[in-house]
TORKOL-4160 file (C-alpha; in steps of 0.2 Angstrom, whole numbers, padded with zeros to 4 digits, m for minus):
300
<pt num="1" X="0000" Y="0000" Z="0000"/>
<pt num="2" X="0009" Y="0015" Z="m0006"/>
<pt num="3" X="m0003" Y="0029" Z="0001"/>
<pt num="4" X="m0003" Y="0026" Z="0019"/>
<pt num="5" X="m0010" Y="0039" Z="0032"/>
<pt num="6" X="0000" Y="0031" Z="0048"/>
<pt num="7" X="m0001" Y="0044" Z="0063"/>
<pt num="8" X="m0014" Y="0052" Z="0053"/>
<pt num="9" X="m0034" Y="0053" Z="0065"/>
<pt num="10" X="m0048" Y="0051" Z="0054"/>
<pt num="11" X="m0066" Y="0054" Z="0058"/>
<pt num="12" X="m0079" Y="0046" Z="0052"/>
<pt num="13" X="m0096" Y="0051" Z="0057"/>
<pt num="14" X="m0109" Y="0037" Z="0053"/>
<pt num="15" X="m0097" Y="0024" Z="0054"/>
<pt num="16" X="m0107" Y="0011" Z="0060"/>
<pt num="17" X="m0112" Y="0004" Z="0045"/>
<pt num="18" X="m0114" Y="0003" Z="0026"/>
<pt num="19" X="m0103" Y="0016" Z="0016"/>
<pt num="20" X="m0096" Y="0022" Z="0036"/>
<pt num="21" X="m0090" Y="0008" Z="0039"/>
<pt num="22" X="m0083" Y="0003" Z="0023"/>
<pt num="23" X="m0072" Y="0021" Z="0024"/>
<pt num="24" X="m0067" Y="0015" Z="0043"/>
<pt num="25" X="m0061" Y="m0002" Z="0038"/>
<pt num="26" X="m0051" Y="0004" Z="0024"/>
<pt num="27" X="m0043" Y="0021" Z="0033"/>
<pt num="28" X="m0038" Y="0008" Z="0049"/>
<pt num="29" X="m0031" Y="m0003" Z="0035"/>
<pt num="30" X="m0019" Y="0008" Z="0028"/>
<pt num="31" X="m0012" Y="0013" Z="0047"/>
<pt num="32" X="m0025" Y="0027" Z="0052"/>
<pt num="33" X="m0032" Y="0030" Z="0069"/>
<pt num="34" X="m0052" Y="0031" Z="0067"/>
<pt num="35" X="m0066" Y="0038" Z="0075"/>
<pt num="36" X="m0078" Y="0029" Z="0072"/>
<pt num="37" X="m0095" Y="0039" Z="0076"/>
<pt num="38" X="m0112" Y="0033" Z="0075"/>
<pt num="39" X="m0127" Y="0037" Z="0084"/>
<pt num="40" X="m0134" Y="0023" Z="0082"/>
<pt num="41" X="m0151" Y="0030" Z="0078"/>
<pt num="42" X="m0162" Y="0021" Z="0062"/>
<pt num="43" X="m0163" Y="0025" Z="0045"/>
<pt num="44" X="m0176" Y="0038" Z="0048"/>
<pt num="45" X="m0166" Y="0046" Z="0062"/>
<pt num="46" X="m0174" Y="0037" Z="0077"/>
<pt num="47" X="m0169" Y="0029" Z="0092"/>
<pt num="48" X="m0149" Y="0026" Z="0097"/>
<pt num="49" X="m0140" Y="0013" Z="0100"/>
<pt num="50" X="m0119" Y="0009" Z="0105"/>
<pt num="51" X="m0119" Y="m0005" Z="0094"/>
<pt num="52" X="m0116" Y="0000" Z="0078"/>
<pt num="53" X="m0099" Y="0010" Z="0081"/>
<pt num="54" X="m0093" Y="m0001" Z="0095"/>
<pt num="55" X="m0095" Y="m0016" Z="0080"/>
<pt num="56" X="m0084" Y="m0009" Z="0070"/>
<pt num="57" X="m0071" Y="m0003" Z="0082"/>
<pt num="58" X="m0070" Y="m0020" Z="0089"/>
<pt num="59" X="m0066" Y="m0026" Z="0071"/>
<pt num="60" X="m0052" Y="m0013" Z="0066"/>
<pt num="61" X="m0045" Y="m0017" Z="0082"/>
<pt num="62" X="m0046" Y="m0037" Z="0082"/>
<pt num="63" X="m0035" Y="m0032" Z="0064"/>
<pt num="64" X="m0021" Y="m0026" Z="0072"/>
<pt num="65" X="m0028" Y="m0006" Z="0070"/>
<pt num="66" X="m0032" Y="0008" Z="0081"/>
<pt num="67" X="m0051" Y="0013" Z="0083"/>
<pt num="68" X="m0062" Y="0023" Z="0098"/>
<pt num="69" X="m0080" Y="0023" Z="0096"/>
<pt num="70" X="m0090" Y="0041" Z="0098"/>
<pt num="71" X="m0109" Y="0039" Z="0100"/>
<pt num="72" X="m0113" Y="0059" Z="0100"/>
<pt num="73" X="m0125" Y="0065" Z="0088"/>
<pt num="74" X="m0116" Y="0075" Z="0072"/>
<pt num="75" X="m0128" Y="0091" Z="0078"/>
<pt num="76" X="m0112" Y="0087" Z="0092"/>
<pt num="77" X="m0097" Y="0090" Z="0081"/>
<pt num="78" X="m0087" Y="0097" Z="0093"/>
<pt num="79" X="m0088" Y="0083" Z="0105"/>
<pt num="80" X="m0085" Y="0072" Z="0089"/>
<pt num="81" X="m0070" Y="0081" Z="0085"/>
<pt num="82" X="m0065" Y="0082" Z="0103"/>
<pt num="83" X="m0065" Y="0063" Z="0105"/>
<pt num="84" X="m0052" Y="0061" Z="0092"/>
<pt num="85" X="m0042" Y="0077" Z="0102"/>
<pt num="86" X="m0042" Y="0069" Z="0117"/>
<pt num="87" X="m0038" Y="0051" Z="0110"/>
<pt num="88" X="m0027" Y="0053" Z="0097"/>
<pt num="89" X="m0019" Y="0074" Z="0099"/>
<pt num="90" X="m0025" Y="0077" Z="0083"/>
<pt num="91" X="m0040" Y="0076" Z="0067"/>
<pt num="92" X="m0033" Y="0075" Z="0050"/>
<pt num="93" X="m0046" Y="0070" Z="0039"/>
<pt num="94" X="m0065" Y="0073" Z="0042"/>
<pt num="95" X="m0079" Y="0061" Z="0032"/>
<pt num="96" X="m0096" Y="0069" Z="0034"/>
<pt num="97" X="m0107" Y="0053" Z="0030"/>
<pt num="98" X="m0120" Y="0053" Z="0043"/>
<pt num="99" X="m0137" Y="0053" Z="0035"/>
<pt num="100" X="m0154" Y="0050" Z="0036"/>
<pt num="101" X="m0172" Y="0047" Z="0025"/>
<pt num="102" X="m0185" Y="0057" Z="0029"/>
<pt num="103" X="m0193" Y="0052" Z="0009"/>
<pt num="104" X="m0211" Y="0060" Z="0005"/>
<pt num="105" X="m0218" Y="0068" Z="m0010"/>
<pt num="106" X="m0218" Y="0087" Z="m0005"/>
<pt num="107" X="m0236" Y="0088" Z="m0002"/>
<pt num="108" X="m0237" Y="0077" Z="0011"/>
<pt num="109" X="m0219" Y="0082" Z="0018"/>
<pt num="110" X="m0219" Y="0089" Z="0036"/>
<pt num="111" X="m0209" Y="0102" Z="0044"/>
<pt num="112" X="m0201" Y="0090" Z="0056"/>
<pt num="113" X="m0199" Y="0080" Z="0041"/>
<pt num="114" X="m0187" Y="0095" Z="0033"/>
<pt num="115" X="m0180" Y="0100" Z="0048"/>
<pt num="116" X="m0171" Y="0083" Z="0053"/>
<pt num="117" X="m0165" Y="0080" Z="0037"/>
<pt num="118" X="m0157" Y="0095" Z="0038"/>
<pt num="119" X="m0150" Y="0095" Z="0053"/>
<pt num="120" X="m0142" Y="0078" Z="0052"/>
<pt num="121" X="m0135" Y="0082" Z="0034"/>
<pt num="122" X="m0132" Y="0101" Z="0030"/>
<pt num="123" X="m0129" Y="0107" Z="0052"/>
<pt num="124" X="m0121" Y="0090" Z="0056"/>
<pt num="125" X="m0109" Y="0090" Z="0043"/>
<pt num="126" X="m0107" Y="0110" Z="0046"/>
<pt num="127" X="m0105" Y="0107" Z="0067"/>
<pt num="128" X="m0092" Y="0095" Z="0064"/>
<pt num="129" X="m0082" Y="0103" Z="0052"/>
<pt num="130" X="m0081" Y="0119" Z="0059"/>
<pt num="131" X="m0074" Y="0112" Z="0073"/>
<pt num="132" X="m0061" Y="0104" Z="0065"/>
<pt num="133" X="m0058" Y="0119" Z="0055"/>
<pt num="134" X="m0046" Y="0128" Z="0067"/>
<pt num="135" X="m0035" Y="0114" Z="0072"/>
<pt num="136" X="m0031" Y="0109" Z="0055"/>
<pt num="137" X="m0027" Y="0127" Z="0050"/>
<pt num="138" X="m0017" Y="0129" Z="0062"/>
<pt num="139" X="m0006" Y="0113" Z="0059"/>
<pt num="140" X="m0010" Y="0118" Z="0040"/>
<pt num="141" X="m0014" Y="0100" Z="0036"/>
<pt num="142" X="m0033" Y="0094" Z="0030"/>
<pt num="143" X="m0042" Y="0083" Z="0020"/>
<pt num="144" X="m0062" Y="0085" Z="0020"/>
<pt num="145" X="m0073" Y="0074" Z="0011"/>
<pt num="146" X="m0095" Y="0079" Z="0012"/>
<pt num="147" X="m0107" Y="0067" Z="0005"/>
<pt num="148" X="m0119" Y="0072" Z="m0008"/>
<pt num="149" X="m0130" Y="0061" Z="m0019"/>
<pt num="150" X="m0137" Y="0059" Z="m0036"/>
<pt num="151" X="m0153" Y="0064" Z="m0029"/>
<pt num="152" X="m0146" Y="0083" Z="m0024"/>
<pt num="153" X="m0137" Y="0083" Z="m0041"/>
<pt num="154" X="m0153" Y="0077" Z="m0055"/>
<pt num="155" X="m0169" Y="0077" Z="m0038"/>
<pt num="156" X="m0179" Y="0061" Z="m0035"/>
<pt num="157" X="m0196" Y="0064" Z="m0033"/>
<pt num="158" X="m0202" Y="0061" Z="m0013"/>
<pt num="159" X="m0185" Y="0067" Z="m0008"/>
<pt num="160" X="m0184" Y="0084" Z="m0009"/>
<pt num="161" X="m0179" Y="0087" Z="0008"/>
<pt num="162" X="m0164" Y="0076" Z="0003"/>
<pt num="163" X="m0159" Y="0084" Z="m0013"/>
<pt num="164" X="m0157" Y="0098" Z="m0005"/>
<pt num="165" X="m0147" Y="0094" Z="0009"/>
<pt num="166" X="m0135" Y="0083" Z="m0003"/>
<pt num="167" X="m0133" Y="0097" Z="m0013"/>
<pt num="168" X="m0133" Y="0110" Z="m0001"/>
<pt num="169" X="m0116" Y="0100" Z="0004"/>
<pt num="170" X="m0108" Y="0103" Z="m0010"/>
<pt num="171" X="m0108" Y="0123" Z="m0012"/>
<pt num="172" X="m0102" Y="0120" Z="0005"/>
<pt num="173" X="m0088" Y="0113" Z="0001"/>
<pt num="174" X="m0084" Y="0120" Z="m0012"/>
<pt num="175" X="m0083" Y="0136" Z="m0002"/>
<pt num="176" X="m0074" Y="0130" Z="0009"/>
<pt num="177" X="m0059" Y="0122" Z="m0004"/>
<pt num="178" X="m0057" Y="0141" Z="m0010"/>
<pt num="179" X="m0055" Y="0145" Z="0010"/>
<pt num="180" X="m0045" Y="0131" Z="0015"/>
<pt num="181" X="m0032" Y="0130" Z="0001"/>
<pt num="182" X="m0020" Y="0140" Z="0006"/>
<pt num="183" X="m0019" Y="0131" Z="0022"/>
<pt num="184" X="m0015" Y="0112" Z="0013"/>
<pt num="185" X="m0034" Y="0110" Z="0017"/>
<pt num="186" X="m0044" Y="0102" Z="0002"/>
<pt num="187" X="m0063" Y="0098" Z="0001"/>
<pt num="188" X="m0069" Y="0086" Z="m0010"/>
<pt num="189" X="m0089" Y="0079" Z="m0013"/>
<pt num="190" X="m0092" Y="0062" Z="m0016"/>
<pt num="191" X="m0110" Y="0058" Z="m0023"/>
<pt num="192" X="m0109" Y="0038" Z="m0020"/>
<pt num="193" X="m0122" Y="0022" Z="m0024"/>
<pt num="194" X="m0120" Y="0008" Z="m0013"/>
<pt num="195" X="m0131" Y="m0006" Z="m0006"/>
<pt num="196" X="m0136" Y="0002" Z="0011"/>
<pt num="197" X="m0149" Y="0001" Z="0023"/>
<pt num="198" X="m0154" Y="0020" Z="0014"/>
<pt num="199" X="m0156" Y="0012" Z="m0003"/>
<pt num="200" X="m0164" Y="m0005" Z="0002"/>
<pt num="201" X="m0179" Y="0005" Z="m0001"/>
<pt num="202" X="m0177" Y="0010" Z="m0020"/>
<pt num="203" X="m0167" Y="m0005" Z="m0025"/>
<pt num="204" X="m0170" Y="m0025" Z="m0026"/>
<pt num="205" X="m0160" Y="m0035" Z="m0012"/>
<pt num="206" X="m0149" Y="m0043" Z="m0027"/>
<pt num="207" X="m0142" Y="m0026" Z="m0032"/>
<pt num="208" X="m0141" Y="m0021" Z="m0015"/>
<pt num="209" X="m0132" Y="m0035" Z="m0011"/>
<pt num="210" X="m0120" Y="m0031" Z="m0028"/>
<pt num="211" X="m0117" Y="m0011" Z="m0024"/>
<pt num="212" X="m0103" Y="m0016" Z="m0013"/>
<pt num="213" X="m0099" Y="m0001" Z="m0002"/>
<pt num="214" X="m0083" Y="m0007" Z="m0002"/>
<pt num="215" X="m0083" Y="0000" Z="m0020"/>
<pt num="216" X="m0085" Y="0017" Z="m0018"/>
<pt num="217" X="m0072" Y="0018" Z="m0002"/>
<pt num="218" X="m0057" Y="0018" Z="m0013"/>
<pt num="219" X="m0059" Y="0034" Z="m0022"/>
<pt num="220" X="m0062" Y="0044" Z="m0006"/>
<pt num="221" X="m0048" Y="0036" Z="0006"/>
<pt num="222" X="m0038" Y="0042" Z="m0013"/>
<pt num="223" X="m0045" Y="0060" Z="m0010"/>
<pt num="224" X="m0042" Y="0061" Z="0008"/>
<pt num="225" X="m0023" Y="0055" Z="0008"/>
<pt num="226" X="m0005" Y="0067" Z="0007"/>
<pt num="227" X="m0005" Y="0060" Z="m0010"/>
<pt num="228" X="m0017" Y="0072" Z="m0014"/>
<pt num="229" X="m0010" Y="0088" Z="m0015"/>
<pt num="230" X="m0022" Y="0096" Z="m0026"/>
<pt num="231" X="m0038" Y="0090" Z="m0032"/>
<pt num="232" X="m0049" Y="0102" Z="m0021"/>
<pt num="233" X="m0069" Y="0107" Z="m0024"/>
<pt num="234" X="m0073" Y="0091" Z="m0035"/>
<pt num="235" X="m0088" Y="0083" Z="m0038"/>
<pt num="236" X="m0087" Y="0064" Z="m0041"/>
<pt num="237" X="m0101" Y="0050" Z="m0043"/>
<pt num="238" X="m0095" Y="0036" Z="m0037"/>
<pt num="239" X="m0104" Y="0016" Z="m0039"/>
<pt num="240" X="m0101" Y="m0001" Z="m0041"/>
<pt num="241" X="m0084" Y="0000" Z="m0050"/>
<pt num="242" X="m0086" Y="0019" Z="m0060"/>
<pt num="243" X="m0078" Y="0034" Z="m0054"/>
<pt num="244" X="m0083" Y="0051" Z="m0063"/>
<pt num="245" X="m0079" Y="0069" Z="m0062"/>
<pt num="246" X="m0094" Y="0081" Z="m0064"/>
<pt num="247" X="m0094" Y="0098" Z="m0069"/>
<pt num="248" X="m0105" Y="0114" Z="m0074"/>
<pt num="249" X="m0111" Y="0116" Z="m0092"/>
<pt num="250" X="m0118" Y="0133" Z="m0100"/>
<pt num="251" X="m0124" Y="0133" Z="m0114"/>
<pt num="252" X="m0115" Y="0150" Z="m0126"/>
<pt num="253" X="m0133" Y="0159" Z="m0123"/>
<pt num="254" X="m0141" Y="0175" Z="m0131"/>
<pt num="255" X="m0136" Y="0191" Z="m0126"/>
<pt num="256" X="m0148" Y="0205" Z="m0129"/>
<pt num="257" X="m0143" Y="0225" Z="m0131"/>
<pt num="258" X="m0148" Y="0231" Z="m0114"/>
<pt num="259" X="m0146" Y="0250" Z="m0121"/>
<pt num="260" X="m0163" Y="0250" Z="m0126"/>
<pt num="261" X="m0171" Y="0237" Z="m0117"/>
<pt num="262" X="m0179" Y="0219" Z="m0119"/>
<pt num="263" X="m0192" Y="0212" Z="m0117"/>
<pt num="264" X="m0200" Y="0193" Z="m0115"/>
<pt num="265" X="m0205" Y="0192" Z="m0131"/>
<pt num="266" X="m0185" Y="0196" Z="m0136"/>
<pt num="267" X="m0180" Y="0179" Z="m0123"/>
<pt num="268" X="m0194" Y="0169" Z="m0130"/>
<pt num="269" X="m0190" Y="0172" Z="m0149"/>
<pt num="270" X="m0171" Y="0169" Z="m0143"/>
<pt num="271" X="m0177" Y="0153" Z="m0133"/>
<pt num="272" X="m0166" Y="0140" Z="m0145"/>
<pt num="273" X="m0150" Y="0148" Z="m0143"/>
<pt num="274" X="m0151" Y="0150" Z="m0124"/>
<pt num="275" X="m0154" Y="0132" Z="m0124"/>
<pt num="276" X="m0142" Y="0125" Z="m0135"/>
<pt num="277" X="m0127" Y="0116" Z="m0129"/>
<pt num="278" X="m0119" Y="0116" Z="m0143"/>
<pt num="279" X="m0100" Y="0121" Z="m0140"/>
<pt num="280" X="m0106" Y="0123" Z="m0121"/>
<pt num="281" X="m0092" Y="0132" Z="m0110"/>
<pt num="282" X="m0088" Y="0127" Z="m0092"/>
<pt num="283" X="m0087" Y="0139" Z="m0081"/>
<pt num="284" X="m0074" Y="0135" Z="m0065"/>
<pt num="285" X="m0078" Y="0151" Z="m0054"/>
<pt num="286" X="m0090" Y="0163" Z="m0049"/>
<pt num="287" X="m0077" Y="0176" Z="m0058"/>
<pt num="288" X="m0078" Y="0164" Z="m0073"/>
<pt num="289" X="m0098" Y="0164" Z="m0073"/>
<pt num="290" X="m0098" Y="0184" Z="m0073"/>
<pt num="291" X="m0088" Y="0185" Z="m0086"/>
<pt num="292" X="m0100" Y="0188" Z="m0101"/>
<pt num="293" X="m0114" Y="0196" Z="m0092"/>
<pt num="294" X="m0100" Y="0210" Z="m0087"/>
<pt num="295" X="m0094" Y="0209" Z="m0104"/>
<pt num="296" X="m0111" Y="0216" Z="m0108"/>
<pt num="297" X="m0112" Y="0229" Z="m0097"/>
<pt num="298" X="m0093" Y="0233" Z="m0102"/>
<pt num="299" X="m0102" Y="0236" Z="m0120"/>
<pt num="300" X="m0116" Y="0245" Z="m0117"/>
């Protein structure tokens, strides 16, 4: 194993199973110190339960790796990041995979329904990050990986509340590789499909039993390693053997002379070309987005 991260913490929050405890296995593997977190709480984001993280700390350890178990809930984050403090001196590399299912078509979806969904993905993921945020600036060191889905990146009916948590994580960190750069801290986003307790719902128990998480562990213990010294504020679908990269597409657009005005019957007769992806351009910034439209102004 040529990437290693020995005296390197990790934590992982919902570690006590599926895709969690895929990453757990494979970081102790490669010489890491784990945290493993889990609540222990059910899919839906009820009950608790020691069990799940204790499992898996019990099986890093019976391999000859070092492991502690937290049971804080990720609205917690700082006692999460604490834990690996007080254990191990240090946090090098934060998973944010903690998730729940709250799935309802948006008519019948309640607020409590909205609420925990977002508060175990989007303020979980931000409670535990931010407190790992200063310690790894400070030893300038940092690998961040946030958990997004296809669902946040194409929506899946009955899951709003999901899709915009997923895909609230990604702006977040994609912000937060612009701000954590110069400090050796990368965030990268992982959209992964893997047989789960979340996806035993949508998909038969063969493929279940076929979307090994195991499969999807490899690119992100590849994106939280020192080997990675620049690939920050990616997006990557991961699944069952495919890793790919995903990035914005704009289409070239109409631009309309603002000097005397337009109207909607000027975008509706132009309709075609703004929606045309022929020769489509990729914009990599919010500088780069602004481009044209300040090129417009500029000509006006």
């Amino acid at each position: 194993m040529t990437i290693r991260f020995d005296d390197r913490v990790v934590i992982i929050t919902g570690a006590g199973g599926g895709l969690g405890r895929a990453h757990a296995l494979a970081f102790a593997a490669r010489g890491a110190k784990v945290v493993v977190n889990d609540l222990g709480s059910s899919a839906i984001g009820t009950g608790a339960s020691h069990s799940p993280a204790q499992l898996v700390v019990d099986a890093i350890i019976a391999h000859g790796g070092e492991a502690v178990a937290n049971y804080d809930s990720v609205s917690d984050g700082d006692k999460i990041v604490q834990a690996a403090l007080d254990n191990f001196g240090r946090v090098d590399v934060v998973v944010n995979n903690a998730g729940i299912l709250r799935d309802k078509s948006f008519a019948k979806m309640s607020d409590e329904d909205w609420d925990l969904v977002y508060r175990v993905h989007v303020e979980g993921a931000y409670k535990v990050t931010k407190a790992a945020w200063e310690p790894m600036r400070n030893q300038q060191y940092g690998r961040i990986i946030m958990t997004a889905s296809a669902a946040g990146i194409y929506g899946n009916f009955g899951q709003a509340n999901y899709a915009m948590a997923k895909l609230g994580l990604h702006g977040f960190a994609q912000t937060l590789a612009l701000e954590g750069r110069s400090r050796n801290i990368l965030v990268n986003t992982i959209a992964p499909v893997a047989g789960s307790r979340m996806t035993e719902t949508i998909f038969t128990p063969e493929m279940v039993a076929k979307l090994k998480p195991e499969f999807v562990s490899p690119l992100l213990v590849w994106l939280a390693s020192e080997a990675n010294q620049e690939h920050t504020g990616g997006l990557y679908e991961v699944g069952a053997g495919f890793i790919a990269k995903l990035r914005w597409e704009r289409s070239r657009g109409q631009t309309f002379d603002i000097s005397g005005g337009f109207d909607a019957d000027a975008v509706a007769e132009a309709w075609d070309r703004i929606s045309d992806f022929t020769d489509a351009t990729h914009p990599g910034s919010t500088q780069d987005s602004f481009t044209q439209i300040f090129a417009n102004l500029q000509a006006d």
